[in-house]
mmCIF file as Biopython writes it, N, C-alpha, C and O atoms, coordinates in Angstrom:
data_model
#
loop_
_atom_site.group_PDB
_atom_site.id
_atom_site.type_symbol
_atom_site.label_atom_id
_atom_site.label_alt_id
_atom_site.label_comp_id
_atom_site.label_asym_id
_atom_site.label_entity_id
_atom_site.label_seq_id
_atom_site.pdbx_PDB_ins_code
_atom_site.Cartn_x
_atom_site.Cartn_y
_atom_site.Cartn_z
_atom_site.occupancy
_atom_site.B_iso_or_equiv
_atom_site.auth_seq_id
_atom_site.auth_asym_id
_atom_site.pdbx_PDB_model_num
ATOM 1   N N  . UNK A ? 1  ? -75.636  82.370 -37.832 1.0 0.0 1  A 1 
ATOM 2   C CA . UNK A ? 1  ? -75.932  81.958 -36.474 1.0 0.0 1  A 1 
ATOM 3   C C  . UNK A ? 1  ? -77.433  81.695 -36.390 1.0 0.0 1  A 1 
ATOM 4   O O  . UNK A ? 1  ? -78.184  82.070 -37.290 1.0 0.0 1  A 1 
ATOM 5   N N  . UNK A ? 2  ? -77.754  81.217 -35.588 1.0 0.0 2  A 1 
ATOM 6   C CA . UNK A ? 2  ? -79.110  80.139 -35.983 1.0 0.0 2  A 1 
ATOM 7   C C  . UNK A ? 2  ? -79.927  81.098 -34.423 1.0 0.0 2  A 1 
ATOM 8   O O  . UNK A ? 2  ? -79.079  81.775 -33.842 1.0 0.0 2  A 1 
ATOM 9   N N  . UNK A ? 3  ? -80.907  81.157 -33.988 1.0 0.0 3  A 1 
ATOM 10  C CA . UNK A ? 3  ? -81.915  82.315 -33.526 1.0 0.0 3  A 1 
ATOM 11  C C  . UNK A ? 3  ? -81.569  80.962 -32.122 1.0 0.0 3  A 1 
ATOM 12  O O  . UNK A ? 3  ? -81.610  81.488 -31.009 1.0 0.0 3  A 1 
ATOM 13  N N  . UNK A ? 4  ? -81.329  79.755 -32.090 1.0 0.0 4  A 1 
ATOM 14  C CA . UNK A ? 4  ? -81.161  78.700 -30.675 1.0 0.0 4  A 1 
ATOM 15  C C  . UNK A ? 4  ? -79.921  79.991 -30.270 1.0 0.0 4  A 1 
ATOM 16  O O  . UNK A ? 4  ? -80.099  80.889 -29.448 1.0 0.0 4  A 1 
ATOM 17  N N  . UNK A ? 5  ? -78.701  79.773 -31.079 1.0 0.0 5  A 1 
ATOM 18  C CA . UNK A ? 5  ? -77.430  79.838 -30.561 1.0 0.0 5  A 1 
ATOM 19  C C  . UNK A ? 5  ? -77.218  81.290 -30.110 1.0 0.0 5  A 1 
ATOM 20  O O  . UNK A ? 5  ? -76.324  81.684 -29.361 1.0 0.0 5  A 1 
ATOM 21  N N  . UNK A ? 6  ? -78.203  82.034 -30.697 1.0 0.0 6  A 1 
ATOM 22  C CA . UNK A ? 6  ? -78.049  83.605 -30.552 1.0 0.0 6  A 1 
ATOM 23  C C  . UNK A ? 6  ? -79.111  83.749 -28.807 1.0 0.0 6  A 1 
ATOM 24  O O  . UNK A ? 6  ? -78.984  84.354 -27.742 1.0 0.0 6  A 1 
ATOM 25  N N  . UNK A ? 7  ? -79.675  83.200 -29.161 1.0 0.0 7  A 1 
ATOM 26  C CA . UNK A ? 7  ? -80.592  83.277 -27.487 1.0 0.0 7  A 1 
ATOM 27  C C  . UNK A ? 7  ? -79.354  82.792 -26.207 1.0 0.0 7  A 1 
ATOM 28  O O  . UNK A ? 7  ? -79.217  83.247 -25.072 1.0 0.0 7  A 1 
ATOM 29  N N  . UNK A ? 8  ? -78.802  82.023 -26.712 1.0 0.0 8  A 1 
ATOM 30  C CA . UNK A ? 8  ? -77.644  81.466 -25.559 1.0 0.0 8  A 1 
ATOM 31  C C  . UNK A ? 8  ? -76.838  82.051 -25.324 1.0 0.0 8  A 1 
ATOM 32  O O  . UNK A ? 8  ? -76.340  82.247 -24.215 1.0 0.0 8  A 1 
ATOM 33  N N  . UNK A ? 9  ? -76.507  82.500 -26.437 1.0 0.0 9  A 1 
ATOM 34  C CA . UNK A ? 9  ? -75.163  83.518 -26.599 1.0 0.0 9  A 1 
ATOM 35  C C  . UNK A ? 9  ? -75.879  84.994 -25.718 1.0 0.0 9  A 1 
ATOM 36  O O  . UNK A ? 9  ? -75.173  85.994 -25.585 1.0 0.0 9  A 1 
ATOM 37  N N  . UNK A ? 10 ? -76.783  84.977 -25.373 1.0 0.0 10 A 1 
ATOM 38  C CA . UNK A ? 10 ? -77.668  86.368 -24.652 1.0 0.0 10 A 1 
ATOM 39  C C  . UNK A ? 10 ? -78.028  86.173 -23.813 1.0 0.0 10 A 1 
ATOM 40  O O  . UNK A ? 10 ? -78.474  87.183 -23.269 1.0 0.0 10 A 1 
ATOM 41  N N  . UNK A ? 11 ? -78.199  84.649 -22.847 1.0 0.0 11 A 1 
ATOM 42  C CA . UNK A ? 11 ? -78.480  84.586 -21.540 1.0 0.0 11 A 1 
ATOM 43  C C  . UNK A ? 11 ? -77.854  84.973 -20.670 1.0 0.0 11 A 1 
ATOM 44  O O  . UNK A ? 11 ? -78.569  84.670 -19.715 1.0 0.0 11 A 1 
ATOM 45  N N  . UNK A ? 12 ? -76.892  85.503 -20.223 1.0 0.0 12 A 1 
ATOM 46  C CA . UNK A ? 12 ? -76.663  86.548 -19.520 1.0 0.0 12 A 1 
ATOM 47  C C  . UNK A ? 12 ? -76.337  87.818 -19.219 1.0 0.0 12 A 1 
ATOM 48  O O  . UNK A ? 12 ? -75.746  88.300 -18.253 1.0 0.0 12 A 1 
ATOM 49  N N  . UNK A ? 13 ? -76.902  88.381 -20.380 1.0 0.0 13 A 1 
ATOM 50  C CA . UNK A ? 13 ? -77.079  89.833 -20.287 1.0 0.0 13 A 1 
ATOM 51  C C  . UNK A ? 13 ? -78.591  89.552 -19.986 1.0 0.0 13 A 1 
ATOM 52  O O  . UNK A ? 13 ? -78.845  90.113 -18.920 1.0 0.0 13 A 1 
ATOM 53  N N  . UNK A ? 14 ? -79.760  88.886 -20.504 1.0 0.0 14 A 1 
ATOM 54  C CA . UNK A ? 14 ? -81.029  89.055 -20.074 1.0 0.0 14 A 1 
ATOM 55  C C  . UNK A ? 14 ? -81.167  88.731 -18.605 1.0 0.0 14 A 1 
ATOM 56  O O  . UNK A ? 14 ? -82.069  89.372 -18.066 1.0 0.0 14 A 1 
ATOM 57  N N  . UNK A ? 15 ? -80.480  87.869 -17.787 1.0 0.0 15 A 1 
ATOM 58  C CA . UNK A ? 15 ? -80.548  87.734 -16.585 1.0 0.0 15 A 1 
ATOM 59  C C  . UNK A ? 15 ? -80.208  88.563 -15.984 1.0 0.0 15 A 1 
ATOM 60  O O  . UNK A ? 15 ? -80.824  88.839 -14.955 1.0 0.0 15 A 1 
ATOM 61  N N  . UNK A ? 16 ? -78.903  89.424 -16.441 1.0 0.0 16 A 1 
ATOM 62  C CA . UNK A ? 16 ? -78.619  90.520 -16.032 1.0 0.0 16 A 1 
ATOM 63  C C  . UNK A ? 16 ? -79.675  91.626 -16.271 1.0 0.0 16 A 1 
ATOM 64  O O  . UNK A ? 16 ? -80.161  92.213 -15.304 1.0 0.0 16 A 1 
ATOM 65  N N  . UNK A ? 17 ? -79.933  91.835 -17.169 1.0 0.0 17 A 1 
ATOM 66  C CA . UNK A ? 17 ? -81.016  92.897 -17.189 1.0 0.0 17 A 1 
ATOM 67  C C  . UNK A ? 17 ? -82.175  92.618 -16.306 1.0 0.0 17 A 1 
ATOM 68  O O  . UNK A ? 17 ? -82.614  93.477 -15.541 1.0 0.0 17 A 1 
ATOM 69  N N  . UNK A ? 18 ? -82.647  91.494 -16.400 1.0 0.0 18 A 1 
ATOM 70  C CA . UNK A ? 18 ? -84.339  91.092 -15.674 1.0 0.0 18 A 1 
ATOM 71  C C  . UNK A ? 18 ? -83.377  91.219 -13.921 1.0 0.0 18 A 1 
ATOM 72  O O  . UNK A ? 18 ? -84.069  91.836 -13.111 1.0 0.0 18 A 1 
ATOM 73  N N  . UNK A ? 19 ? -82.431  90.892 -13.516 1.0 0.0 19 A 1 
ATOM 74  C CA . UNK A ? 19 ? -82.835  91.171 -11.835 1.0 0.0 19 A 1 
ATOM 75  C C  . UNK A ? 19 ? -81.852  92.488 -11.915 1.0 0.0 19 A 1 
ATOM 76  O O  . UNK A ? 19 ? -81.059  92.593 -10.980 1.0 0.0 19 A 1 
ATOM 77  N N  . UNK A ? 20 ? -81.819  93.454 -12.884 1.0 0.0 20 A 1 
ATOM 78  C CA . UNK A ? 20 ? -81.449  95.138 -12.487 1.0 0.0 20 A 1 
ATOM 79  C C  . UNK A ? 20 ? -82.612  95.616 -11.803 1.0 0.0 20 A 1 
ATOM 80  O O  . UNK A ? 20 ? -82.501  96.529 -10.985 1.0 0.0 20 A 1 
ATOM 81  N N  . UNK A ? 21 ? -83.341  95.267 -11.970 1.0 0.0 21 A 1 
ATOM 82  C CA . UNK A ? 21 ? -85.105  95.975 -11.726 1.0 0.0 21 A 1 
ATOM 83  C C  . UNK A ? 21 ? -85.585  96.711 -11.943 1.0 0.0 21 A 1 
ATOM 84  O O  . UNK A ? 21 ? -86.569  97.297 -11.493 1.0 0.0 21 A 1 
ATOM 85  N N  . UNK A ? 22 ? -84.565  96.877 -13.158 1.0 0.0 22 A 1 
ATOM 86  C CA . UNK A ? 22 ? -85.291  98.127 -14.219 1.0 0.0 22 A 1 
ATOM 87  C C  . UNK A ? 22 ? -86.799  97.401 -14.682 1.0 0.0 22 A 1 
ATOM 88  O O  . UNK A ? 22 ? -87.761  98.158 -14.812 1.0 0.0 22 A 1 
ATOM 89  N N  . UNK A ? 23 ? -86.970  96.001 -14.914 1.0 0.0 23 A 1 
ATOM 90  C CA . UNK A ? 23 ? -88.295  95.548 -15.726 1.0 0.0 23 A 1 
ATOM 91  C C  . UNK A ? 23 ? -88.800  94.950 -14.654 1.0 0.0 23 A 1 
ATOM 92  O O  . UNK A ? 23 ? -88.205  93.907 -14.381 1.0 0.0 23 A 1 
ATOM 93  N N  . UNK A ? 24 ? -89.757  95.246 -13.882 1.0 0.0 24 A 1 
ATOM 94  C CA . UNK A ? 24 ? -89.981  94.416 -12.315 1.0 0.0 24 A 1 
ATOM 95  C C  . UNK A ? 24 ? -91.379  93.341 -13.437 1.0 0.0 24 A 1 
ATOM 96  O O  . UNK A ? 24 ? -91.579  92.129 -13.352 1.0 0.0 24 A 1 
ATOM 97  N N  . UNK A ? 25 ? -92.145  94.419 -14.440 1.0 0.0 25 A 1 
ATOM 98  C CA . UNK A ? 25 ? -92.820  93.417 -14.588 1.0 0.0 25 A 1 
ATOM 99  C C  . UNK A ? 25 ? -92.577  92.180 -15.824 1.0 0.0 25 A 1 
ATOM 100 O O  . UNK A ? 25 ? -93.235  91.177 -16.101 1.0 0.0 25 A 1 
ATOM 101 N N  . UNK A ? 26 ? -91.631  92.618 -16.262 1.0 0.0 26 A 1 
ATOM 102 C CA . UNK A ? 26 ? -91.150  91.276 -17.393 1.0 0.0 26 A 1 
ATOM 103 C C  . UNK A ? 26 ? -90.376  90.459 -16.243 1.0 0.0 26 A 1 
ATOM 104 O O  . UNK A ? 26 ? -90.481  89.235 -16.319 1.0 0.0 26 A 1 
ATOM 105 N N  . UNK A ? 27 ? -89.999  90.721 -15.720 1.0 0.0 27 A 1 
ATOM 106 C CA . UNK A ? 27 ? -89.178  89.534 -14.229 1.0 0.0 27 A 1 
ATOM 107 C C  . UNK A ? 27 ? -90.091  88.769 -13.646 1.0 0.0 27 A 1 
ATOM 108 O O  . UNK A ? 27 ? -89.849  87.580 -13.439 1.0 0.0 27 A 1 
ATOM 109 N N  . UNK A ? 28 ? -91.245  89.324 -13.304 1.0 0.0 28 A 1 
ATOM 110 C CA . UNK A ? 28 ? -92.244  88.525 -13.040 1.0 0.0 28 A 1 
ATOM 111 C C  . UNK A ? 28 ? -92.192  87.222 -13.796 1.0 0.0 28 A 1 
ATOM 112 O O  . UNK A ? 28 ? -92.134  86.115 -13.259 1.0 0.0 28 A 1 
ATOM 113 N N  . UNK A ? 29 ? -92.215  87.438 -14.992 1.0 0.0 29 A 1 
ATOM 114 C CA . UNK A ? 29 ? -92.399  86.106 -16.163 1.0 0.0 29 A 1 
ATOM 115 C C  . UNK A ? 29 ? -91.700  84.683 -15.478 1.0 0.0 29 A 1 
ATOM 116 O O  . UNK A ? 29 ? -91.543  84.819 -14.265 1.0 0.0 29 A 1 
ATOM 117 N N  . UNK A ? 30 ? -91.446  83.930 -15.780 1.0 0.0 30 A 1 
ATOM 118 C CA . UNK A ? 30 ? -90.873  82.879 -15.520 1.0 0.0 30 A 1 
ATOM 119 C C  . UNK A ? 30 ? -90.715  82.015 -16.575 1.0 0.0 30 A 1 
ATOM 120 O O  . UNK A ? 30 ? -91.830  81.935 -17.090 1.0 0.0 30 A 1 
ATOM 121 N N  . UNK A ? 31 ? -89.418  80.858 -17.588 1.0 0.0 31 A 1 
ATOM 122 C CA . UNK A ? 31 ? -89.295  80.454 -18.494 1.0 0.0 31 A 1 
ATOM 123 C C  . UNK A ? 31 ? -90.790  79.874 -18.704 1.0 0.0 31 A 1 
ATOM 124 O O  . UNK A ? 31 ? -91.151  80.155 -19.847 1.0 0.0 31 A 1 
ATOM 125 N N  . UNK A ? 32 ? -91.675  79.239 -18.070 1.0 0.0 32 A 1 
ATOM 126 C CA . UNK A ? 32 ? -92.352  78.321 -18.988 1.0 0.0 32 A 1 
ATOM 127 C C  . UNK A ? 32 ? -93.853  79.147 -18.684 1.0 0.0 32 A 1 
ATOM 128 O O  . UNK A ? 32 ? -94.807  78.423 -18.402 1.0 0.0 32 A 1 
ATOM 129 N N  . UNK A ? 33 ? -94.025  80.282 -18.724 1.0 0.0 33 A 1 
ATOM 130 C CA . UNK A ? 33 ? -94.261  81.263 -19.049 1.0 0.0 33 A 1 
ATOM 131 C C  . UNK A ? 33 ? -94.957  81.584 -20.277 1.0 0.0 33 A 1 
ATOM 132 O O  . UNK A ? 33 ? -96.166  81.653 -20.495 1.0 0.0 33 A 1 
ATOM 133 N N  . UNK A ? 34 ? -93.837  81.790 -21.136 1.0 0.0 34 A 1 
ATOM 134 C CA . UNK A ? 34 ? -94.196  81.860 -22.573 1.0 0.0 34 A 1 
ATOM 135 C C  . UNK A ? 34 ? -94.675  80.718 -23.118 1.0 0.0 34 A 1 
ATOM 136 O O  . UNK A ? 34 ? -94.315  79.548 -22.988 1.0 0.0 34 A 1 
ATOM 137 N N  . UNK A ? 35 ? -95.690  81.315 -23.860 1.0 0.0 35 A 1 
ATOM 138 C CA . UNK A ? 35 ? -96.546  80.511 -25.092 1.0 0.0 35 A 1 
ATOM 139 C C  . UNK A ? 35 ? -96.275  79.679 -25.801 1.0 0.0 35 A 1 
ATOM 140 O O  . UNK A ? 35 ? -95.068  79.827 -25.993 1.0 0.0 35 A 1 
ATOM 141 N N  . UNK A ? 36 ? -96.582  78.921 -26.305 1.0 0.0 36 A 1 
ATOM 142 C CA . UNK A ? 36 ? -96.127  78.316 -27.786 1.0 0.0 36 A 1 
ATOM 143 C C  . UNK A ? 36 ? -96.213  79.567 -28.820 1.0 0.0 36 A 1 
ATOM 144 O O  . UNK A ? 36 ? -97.257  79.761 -29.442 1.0 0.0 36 A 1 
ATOM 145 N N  . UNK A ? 37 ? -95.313  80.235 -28.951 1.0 0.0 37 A 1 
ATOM 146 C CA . UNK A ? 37 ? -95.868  80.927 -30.583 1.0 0.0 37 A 1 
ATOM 147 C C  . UNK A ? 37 ? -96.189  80.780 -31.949 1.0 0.0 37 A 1 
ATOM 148 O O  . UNK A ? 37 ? -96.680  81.602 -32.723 1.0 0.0 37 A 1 
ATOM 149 N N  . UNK A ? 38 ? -95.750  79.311 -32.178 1.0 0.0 38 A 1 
ATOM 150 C CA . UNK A ? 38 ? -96.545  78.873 -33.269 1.0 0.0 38 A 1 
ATOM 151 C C  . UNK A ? 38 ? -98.100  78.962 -33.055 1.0 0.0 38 A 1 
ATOM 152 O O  . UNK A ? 38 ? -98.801  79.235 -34.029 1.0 0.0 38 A 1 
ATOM 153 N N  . UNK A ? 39 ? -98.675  78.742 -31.812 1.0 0.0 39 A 1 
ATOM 154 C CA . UNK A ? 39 ? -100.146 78.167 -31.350 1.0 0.0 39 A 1 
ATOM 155 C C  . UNK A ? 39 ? -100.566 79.701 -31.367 1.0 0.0 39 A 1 
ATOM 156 O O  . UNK A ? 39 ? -101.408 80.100 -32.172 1.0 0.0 39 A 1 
ATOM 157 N N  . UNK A ? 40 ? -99.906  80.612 -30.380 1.0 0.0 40 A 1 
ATOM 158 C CA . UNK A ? 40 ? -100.160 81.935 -30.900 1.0 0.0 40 A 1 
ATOM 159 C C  . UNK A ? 40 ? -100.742 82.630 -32.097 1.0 0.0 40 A 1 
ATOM 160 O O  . UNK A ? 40 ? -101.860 83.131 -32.215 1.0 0.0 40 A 1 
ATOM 161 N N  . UNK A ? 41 ? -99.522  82.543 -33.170 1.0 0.0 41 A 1 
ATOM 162 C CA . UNK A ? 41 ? -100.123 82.854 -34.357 1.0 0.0 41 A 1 
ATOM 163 C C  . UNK A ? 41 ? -101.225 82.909 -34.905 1.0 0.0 41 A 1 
ATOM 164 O O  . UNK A ? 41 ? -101.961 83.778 -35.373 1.0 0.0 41 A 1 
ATOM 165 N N  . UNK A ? 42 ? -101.216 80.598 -34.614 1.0 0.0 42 A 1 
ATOM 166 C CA . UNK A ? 42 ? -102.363 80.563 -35.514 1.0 0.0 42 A 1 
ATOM 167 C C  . UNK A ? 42 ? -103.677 81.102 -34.920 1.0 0.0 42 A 1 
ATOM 168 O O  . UNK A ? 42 ? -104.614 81.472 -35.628 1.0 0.0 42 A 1 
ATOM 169 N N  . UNK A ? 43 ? -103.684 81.122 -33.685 1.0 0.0 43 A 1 
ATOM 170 C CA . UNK A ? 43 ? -104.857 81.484 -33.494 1.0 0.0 43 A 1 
ATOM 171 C C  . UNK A ? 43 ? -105.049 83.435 -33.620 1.0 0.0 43 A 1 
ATOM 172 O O  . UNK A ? 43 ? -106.130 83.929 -33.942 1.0 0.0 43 A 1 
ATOM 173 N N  . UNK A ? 44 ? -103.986 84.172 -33.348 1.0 0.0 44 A 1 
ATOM 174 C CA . UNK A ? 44 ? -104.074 85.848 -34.266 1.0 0.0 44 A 1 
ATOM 175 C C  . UNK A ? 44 ? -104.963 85.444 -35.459 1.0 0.0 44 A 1 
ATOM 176 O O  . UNK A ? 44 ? -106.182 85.611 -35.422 1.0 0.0 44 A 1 
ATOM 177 N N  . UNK A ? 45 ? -104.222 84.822 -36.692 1.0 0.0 45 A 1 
ATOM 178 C CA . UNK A ? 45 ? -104.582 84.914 -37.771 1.0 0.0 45 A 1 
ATOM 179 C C  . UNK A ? 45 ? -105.755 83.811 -37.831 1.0 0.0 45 A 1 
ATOM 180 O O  . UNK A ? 45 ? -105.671 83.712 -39.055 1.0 0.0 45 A 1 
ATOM 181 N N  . UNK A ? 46 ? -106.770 82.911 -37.512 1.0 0.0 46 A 1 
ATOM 182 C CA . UNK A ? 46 ? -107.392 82.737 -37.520 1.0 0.0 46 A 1 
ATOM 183 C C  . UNK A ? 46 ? -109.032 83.365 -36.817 1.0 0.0 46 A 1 
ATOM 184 O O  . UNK A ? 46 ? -110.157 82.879 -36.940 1.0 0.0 46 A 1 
ATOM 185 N N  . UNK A ? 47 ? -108.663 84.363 -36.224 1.0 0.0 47 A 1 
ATOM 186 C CA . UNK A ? 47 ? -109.534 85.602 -36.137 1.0 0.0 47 A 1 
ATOM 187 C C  . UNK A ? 47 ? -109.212 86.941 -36.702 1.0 0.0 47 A 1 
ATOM 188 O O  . UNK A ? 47 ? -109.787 87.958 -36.316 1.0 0.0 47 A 1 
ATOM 189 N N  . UNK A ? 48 ? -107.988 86.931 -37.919 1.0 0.0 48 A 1 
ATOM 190 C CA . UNK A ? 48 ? -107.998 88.054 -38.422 1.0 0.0 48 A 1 
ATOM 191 C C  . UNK A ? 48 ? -109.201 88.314 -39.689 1.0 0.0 48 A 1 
ATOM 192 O O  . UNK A ? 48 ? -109.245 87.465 -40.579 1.0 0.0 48 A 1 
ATOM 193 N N  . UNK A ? 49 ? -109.950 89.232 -39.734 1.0 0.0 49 A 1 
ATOM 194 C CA . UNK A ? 49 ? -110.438 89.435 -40.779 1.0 0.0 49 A 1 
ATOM 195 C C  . UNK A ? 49 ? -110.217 89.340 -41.966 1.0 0.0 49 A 1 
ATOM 196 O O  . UNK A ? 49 ? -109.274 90.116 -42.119 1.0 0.0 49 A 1 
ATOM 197 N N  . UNK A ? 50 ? -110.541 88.736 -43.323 1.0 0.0 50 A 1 
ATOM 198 C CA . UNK A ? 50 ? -110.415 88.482 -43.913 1.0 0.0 50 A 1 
ATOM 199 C C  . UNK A ? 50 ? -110.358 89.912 -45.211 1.0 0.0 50 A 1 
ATOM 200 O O  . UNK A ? 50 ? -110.133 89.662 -46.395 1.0 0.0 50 A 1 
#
């Protein structure tokens, strides 16, 4: 199963979880929200010490 089909296959238990209000502040988030994490990375490891 490929990490697309497994996220889909989990959208609604995470919706379910984010308005339980057990996580008030990960609910906050909103999809476009998150980062690029490729862009992430590179920039971690381009200030990691060598």
């Amino acid at each position: 199963m490929t990490l697309d089909r497994w996220s889909d296959s989990q959208r609604s238990r995470r919706r379910e979880l984010l308005e339980s209000g057990s996580f008030p502040l990960l609910s906050a988030f909103t999809d476009d929200t998150a980062p690029d994490l490729d862009l992430l990375f590179e920039y971690g490891l381009a200030r990691h010490p060598d």
